[in-house]
C-alpha positions, -999 to 999 in steps of 0.1 A, spaced: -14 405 452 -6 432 430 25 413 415 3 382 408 -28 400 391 8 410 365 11 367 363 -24 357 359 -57 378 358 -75 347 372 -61 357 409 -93 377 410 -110 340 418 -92 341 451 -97 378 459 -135 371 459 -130 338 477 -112 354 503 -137 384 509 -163 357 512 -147 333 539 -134 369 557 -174 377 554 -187 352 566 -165 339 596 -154 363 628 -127 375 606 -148 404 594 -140 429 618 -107 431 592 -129 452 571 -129 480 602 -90 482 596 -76 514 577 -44 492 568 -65 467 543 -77 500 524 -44 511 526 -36 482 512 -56 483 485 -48 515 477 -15 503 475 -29 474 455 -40 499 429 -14 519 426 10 490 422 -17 478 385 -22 510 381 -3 509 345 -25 475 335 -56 493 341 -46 522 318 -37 502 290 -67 478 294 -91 511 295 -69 523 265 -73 486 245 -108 482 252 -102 458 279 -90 431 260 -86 406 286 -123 401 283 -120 390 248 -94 364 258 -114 352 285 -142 350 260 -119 332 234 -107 311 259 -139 301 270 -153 294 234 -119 276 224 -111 258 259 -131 255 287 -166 249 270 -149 213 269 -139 209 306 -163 185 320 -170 197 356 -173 165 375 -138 158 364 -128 187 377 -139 179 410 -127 145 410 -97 158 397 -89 176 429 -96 149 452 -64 135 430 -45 166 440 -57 166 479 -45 129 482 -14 138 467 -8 159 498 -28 136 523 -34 164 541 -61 186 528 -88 158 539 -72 165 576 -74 203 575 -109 201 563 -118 179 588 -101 200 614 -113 237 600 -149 221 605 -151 206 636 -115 215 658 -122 244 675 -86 253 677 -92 263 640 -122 286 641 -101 315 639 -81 303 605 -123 290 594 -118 317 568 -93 295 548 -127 267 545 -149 290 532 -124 309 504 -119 274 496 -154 266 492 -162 300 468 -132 298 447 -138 259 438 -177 269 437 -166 298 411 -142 271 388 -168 252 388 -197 273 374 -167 289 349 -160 258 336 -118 262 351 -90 239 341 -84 214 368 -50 230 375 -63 265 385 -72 257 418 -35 237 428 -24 271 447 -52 263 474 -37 233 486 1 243 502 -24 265 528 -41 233 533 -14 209 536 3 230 561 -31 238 585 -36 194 577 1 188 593 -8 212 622 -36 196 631 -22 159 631 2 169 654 -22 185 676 -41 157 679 -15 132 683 -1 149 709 32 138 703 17 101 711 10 86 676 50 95 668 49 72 635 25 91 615 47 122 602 72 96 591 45 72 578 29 101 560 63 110 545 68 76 531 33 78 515 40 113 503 75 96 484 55 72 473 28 88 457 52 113 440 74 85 429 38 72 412 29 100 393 65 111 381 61 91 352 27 115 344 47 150 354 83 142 335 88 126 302 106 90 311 86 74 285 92 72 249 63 86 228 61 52 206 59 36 244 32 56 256 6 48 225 19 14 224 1 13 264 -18 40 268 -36 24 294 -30 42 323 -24 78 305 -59 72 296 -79 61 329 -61 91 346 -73 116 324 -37 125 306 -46 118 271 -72 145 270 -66 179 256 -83 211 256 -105 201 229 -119 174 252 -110 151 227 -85 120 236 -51 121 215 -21 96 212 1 113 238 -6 140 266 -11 176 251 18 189 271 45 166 258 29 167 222 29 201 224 73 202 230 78 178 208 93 189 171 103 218 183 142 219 182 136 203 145 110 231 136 141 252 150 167 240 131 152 241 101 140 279 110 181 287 118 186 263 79 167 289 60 181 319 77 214 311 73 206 307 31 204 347 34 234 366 18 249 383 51 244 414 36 208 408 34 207 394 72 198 426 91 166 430 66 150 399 72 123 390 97 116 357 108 77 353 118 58 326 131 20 316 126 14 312 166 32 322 197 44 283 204 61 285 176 74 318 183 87 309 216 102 275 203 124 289 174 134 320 202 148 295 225 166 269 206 179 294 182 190 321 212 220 335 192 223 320 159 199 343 145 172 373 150 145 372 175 112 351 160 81 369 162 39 365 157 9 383 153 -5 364 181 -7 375 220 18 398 230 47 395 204 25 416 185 34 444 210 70 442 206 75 437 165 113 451 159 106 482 135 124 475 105 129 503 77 134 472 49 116 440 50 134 422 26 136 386 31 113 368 58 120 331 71 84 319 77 71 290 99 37 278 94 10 281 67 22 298 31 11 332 28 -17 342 10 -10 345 -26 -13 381 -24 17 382 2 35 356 -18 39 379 -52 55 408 -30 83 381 -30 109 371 -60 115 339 -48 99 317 -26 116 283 -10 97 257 11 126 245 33 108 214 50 85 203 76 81 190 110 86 149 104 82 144 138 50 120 139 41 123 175 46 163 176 17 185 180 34 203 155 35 178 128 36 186 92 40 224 102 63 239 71 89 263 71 93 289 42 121 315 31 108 341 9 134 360 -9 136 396 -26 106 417 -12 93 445 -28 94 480 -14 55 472 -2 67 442 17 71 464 51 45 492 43 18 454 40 35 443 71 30 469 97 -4 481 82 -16 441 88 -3 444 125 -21 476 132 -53 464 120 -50 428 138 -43 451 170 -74 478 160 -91 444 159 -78 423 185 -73 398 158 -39 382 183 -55 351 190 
């Protein structure tokens, strides 16, 4: 538990899901047991050095989740997020099964915990206003209580229906595939967006309906935005290489020009999220190959020169028309500017 509060902070959904169904069902007397508070103890221990530096920043995950909010999921509709996971309970066709059977097999009364948790955390995502997608790590408990309880039932009588429900599971992964992976060409997928469209694919966090699904907009331009990145680096006398940062506007960015240009050049880096934490400390900023909006004018005169390499062409990207600078010959208060702007975005939680 510890080790996925370190992935993602919204685990704490299913920690109070769970402590509800254990509440409310027989398997309450768990709360008499010294090993769960050993546990937890354990459990504490283990995030002990997230707490520290949450108490020492403030607690900024709040602000994210208040960002996040204001940004995000203030546009998630909640009735498609309920209908949403019937879509990923059918997928399975057996979550309708184990619900059936947590409810009225009595087999199951002891494992009635799993219902309720189930209940609370979708209750919770619901009243938060969660992505559709948070709740997807409910469902393999689900599926595997579902297939248990088929069998029982069948008692080795009905001896079609795992094979018949393995056909329909093929199937019904074979029908979304073209939804999960990118087989079709961007110009394809506005020419028909038909389908994208009724199943919800086209719609993007800011509950607005785009040309292509967020995810795949959001990849695409990126090895150009890269190459270009690695183009204005390599303009850089050698001599000069080792004083020149390259920085991004957002962490997308960051990441993309990191990953296509692993090697070729120095590590990318942001004042958004977490890169901020790990800026390299340079003694000279001398050159900086830029990717995003141009500097403010103020930033812009620290600079001899300044070149506007190109753009992202790519129509389709997410990305599109995002420019990539090379600013040449900085002034001794290049790196005193840039490191005084990081500490006061960080004093300010000004990373998102």
């Amino acid at each position: 538990m510890a080790l996925g509060f370190y992935n993602k902070y919204n685990l704490v959904f299913l920690i109070v899901g769970l402590a509800a169904g254990l509440i409310l069902t027989s398997q309450r007397a768990v709360f008499t047991r010294s090993g769960l508070y050993l546990a937890a103890l354990l459990c504490i221990l283990l995030l002990l050095p997230n707490i520290l530096w949450q108490i020492n920043h403030q607690f900024p995950v709040l602000l994210h989740m208040r960002v996040l909010h204001q940004r995000q999921l203030v546009h998630v509709d909640r009735l498609g997020f309920l209908l949403d996971q019937i879509k990923f309970g059918l997928l399975g066709f057996l979550a309708i099964p184990a619900l059936w059977g947590l409810v009225f097999y009595k087999p199951f009364r002891p494992y009635r915990f799993v219902l309720f948790t189930y209940l609370t955390v979708m209750i919770l995502f619901v009243i938060s206003r969660g992505k559709n997608y948070y709740a997807i790590g409910l469902y393999p408990v689900l599926f595997a209580l579902g297939a248990v309880y088929l069998e029982r039932i069948s008692k080795g009588q009905i001896i079609w229906i795992f094979p018949a429900l393995g056909v329909v599971n093929i199937v019904a992964i074979l029908a979304i595939v073209p939804f999960l992976m990118p087989l079709k060409s961007p110009e394809q997928i506005v020419a028909n967006p038909g389908i994208f469209e009724k199943v919800g694919m086209l719609r993007w966090e800011d509950g607005k309906n785009h040309d292509l699904p967020q995810d795949f907009a959001d990849m695409l331009g990126w090895r150009e935005m890269a190459a270009k990145a690695a183009q204005a680096f390599e303009m850089i006398p050698e001599a000069e290489q080792q004083q020149t940062l390259v920085f991004c506007d957002n962490y997308g960015q960051t990441g993309a020009v990191n990953h296509y240009n692993r090697g070729r050049m120095p590590e990318a880096h942001s004042f958004t999220a977490d890169y901020i934490f790990w800026l390299p400390k340079l003694d000279t900023i001398r050159n900086i190959v830029f990717v995003g909006e141009l500097p403010d004018k103020e930033v812009v005169d620290m600079f001899e020169e300044y070149r506007w390499i190109g753009k992202v062409e790519n129509t389709f990207a997410r990305e599109h028309g995002t420019n990539i600078y090379l600013l040449l010959g900085g002034s001794d208060a290049v790196t005193r500017f840039f490191y005084q702007e990081a500490e006061e975005r960080k004093k300010n939680w000004d990373i998102f």
